[in-house]
Backbone as JSON Lines, residues from 0, in Angstrom:
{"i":0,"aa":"X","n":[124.28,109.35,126.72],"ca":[125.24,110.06,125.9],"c":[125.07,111.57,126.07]}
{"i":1,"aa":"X","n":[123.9,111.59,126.23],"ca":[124.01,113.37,125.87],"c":[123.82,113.96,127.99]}
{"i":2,"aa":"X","n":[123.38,112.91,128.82],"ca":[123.66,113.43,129.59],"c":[125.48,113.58,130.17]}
{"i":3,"aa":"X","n":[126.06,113.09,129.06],"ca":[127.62,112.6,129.73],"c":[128.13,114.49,129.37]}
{"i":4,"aa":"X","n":[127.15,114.52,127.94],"ca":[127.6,116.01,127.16],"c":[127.69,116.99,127.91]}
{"i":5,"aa":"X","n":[126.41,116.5,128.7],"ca":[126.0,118.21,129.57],"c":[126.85,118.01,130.92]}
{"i":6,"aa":"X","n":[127.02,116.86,131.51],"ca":[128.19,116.68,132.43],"c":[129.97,117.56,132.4]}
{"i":7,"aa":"X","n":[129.84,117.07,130.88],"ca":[131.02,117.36,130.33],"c":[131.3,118.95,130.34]}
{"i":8,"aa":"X","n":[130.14,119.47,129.37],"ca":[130.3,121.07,128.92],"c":[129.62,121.98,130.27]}
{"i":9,"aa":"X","n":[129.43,121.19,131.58],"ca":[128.95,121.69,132.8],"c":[127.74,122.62,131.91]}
{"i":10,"aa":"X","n":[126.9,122.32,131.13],"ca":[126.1,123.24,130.57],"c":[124.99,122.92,130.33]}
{"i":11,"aa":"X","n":[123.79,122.11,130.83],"ca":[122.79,121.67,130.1],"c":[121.66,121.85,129.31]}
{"i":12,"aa":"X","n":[121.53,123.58,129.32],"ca":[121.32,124.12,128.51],"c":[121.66,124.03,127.07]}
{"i":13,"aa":"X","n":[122.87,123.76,126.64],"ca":[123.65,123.55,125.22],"c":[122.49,122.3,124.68]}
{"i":14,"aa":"X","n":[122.86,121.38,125.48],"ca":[122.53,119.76,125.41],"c":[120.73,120.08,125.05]}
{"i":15,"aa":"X","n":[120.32,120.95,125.43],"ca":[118.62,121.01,125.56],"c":[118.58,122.06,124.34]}
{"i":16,"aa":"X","n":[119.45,122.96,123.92],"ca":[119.28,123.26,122.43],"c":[119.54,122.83,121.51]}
{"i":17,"aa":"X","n":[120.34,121.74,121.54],"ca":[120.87,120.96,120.76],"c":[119.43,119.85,120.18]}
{"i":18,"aa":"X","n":[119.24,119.49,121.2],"ca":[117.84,118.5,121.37],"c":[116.52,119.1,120.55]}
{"i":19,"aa":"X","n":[116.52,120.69,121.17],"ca":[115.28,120.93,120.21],"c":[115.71,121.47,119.27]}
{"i":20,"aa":"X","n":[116.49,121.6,118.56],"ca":[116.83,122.18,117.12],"c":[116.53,120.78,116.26]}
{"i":21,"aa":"X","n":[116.85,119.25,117.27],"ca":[116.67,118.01,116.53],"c":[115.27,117.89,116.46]}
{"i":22,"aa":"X","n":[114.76,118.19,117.36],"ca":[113.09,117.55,117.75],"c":[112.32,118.7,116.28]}
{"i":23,"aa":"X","n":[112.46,119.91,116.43],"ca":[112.07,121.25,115.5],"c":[112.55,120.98,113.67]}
{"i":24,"aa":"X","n":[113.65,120.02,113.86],"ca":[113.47,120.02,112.09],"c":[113.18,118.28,112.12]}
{"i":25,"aa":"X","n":[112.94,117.3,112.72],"ca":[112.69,115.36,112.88],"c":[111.92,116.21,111.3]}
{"i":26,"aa":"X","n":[110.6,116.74,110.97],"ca":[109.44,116.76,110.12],"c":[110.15,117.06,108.98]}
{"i":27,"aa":"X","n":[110.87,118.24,108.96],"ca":[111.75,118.7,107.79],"c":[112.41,117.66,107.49]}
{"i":28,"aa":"X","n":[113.42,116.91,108.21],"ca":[114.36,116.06,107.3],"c":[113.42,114.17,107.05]}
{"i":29,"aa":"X","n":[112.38,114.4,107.76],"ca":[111.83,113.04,106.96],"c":[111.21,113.1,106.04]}
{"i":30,"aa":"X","n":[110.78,114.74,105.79],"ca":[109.61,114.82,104.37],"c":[111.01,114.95,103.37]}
{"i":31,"aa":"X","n":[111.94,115.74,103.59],"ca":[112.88,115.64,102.54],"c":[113.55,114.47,102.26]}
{"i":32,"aa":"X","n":[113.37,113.36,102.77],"ca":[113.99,112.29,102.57],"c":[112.64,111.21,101.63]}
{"i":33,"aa":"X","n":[111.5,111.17,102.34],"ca":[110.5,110.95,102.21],"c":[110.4,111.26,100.65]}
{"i":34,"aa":"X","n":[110.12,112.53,100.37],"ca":[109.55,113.08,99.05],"c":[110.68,112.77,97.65]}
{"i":35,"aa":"X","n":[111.92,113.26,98.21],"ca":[112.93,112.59,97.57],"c":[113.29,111.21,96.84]}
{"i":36,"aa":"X","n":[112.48,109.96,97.78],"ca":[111.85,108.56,97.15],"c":[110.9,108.56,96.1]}
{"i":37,"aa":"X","n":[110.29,109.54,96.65],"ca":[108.83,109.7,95.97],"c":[109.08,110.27,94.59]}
{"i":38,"aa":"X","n":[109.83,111.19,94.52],"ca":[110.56,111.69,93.35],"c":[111.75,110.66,92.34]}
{"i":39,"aa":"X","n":[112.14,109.63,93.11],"ca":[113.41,108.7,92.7],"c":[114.52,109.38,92.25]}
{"i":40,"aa":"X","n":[114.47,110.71,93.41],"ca":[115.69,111.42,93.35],"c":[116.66,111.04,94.22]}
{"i":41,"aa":"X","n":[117.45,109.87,93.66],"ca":[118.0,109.06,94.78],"c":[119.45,110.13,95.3]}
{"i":42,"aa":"X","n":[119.6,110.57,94.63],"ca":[120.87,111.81,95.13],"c":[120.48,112.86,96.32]}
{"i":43,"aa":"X","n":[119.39,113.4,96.22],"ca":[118.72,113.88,96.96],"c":[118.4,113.4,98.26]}
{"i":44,"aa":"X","n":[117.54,112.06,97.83],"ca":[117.23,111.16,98.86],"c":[118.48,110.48,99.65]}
{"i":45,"aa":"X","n":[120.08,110.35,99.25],"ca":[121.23,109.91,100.06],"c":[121.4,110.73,100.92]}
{"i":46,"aa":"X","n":[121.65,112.48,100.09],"ca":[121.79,113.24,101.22],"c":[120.68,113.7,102.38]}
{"i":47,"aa":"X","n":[119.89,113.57,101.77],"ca":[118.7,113.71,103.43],"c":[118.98,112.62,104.54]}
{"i":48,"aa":"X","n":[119.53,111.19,103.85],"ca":[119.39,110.33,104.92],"c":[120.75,110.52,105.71]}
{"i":49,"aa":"X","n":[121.41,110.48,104.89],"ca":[122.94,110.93,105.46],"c":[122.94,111.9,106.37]}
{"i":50,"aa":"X","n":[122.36,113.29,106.33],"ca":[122.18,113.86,107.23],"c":[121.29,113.63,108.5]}
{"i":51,"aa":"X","n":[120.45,113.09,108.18],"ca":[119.7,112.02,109.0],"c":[120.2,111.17,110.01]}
{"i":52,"aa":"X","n":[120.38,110.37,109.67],"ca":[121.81,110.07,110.41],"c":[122.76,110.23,111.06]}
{"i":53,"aa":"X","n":[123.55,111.18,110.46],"ca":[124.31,111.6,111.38],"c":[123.81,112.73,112.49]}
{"i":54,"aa":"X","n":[122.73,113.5,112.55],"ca":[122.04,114.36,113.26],"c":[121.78,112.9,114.63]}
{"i":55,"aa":"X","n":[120.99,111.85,113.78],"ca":[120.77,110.85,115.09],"c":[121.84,110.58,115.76]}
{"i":56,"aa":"X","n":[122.78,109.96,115.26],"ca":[123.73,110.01,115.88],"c":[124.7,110.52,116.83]}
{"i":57,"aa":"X","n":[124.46,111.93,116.77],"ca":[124.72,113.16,117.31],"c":[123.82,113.4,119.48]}
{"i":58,"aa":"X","n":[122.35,112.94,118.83],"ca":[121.58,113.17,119.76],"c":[121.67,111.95,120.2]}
{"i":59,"aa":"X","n":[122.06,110.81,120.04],"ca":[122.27,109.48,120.63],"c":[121.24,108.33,120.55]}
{"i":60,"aa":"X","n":[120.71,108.66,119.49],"ca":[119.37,107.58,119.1],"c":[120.4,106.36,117.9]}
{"i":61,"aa":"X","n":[121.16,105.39,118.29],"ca":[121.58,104.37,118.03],"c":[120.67,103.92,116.78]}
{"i":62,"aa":"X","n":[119.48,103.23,117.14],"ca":[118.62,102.64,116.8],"c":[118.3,103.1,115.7]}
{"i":63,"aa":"X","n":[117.44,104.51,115.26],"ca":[117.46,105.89,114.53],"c":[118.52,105.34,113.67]}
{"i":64,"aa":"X","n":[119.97,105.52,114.24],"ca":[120.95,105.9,113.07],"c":[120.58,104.56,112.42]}
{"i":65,"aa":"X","n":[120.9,103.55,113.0],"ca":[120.9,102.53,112.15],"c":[119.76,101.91,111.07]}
{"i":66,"aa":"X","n":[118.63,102.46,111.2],"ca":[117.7,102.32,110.24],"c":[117.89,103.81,109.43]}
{"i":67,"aa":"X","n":[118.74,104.65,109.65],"ca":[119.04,105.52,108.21],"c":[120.12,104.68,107.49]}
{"i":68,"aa":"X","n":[121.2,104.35,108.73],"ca":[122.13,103.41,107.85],"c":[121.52,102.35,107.03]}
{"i":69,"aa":"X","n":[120.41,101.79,107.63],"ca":[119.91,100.52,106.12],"c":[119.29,101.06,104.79]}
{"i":70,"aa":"X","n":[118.79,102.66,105.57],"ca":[118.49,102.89,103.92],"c":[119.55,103.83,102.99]}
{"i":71,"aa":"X","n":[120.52,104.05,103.37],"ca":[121.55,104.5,102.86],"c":[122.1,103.82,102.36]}
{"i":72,"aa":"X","n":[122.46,102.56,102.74],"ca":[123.03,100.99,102.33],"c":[122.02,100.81,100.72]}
{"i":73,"aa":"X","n":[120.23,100.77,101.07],"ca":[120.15,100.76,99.86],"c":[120.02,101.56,98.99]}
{"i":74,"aa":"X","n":[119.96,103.0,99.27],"ca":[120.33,104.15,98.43],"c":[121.57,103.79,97.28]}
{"i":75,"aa":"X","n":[122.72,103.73,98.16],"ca":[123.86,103.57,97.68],"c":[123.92,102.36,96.87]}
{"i":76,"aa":"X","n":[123.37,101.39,96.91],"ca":[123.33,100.52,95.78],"c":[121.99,100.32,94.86]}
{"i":77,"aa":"X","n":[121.43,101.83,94.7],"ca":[120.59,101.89,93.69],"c":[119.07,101.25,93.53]}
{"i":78,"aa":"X","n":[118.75,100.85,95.29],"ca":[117.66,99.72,95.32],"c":[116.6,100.57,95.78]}
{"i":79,"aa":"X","n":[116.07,101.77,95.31],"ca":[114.99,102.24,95.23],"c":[113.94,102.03,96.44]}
{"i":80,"aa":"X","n":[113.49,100.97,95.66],"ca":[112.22,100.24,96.11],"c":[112.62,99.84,97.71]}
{"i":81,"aa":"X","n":[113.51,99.53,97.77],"ca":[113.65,98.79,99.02],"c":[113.97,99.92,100.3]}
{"i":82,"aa":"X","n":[114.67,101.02,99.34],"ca":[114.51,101.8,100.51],"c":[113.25,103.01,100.94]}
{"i":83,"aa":"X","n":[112.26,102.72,99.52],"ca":[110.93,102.87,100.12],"c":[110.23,101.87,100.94]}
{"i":84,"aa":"X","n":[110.64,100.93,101.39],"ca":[109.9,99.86,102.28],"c":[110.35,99.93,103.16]}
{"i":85,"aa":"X","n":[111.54,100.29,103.59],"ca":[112.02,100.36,104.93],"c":[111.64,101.87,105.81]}
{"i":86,"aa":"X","n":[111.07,102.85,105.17],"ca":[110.93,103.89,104.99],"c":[109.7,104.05,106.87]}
{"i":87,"aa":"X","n":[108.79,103.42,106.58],"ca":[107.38,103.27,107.61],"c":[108.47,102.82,108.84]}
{"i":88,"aa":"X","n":[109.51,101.72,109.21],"ca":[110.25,101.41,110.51],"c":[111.07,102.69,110.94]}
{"i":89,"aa":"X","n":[111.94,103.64,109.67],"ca":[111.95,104.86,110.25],"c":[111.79,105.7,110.58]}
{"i":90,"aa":"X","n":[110.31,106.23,109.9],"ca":[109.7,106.75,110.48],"c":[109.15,106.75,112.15]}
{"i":91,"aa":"X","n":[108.54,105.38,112.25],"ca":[107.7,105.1,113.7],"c":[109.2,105.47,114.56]}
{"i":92,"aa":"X","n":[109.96,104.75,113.85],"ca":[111.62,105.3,115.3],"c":[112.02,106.29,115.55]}
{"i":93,"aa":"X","n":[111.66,107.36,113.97],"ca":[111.97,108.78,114.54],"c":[110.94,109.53,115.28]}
{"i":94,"aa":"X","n":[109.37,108.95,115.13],"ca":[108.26,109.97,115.71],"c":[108.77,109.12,117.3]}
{"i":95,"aa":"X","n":[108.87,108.08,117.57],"ca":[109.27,107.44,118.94],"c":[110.84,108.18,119.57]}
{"i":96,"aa":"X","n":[111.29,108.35,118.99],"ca":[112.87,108.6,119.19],"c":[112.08,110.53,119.85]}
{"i":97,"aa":"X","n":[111.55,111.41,119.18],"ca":[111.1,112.7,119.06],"c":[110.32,112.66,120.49]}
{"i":98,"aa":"X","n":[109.89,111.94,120.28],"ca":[108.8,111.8,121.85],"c":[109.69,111.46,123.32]}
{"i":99,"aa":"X","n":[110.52,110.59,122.58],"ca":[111.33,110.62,123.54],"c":[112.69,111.61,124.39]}
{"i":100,"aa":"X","n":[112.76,112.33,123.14],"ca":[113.9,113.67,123.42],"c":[112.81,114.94,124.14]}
{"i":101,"aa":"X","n":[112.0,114.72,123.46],"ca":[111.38,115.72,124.17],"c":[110.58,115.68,125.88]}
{"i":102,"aa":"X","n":[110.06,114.25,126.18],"ca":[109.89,113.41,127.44],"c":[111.21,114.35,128.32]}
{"i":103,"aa":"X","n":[111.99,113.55,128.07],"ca":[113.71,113.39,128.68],"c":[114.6,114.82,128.71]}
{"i":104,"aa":"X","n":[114.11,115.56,127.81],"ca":[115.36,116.52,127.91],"c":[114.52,117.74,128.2]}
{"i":105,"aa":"X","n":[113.29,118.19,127.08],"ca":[112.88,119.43,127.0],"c":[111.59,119.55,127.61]}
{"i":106,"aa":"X","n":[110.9,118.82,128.34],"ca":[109.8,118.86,129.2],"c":[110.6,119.09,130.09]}
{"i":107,"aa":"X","n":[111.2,118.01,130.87],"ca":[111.88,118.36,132.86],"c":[112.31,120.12,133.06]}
{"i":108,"aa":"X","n":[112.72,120.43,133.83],"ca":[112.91,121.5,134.8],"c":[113.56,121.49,136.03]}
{"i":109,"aa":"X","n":[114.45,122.05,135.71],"ca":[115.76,122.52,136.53],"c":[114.97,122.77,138.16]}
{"i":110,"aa":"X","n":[113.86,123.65,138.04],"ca":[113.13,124.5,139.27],"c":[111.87,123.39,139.91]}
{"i":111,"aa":"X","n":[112.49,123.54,141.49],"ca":[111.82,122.66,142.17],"c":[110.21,123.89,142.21]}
């Protein structure tokens, strides 16, 4: 997906700032989502995941979005608890997903 971006905007530079502006806040938006449970500030905690989400979505981590989508699912119907349990699978996908943007996009080099 995001190599189709940089195909697209002939720019791959864009695509590689785009990437680390995601990789530079992954910590910021899981502690705010994170602490937000912890608080049972579930308003708080929708919009972190929501943004969450859609940021994954953006950078093309499928997988990512869809485990914000399950805990948004139980945000939105008030199930607390459950979306502190699902909490540890999104994590490991976003520190895996992070390792992987950064592998793939912002390690390589243009210069032979």
């Amino acid at each position: 997906m995001l190599e189709e971006l940089g195909q697209e905007l002939e720019d791959i530079a864009t695509v590689r700032a785009f990437v680390s502006d995601y990789v530079a806040f992954w910590d910021e938006r899981i502690h705010r989502l994170t602490s937000s449970l912890a608080e049972e500030d579930a308003k708080a905690a929708l919009e972190a995941v929501v943004n969450l989400r859609a940021a994954s979505t953006m950078v093309g981590a499928p997988r990512l979005s869809a485990l914000a989508s399950r805990v948004e699912g139980f945000l939105r119907s008030f199930q607390l608890r459950e979306a502190l349990g699902a909490l540890p699978a999104l994590e490991r996908c976003g520190r895996d997903t992070v390792v992987e943007l950064r592998t793939t996009y912002l390690l390589t080099s243009d210069c032979v």
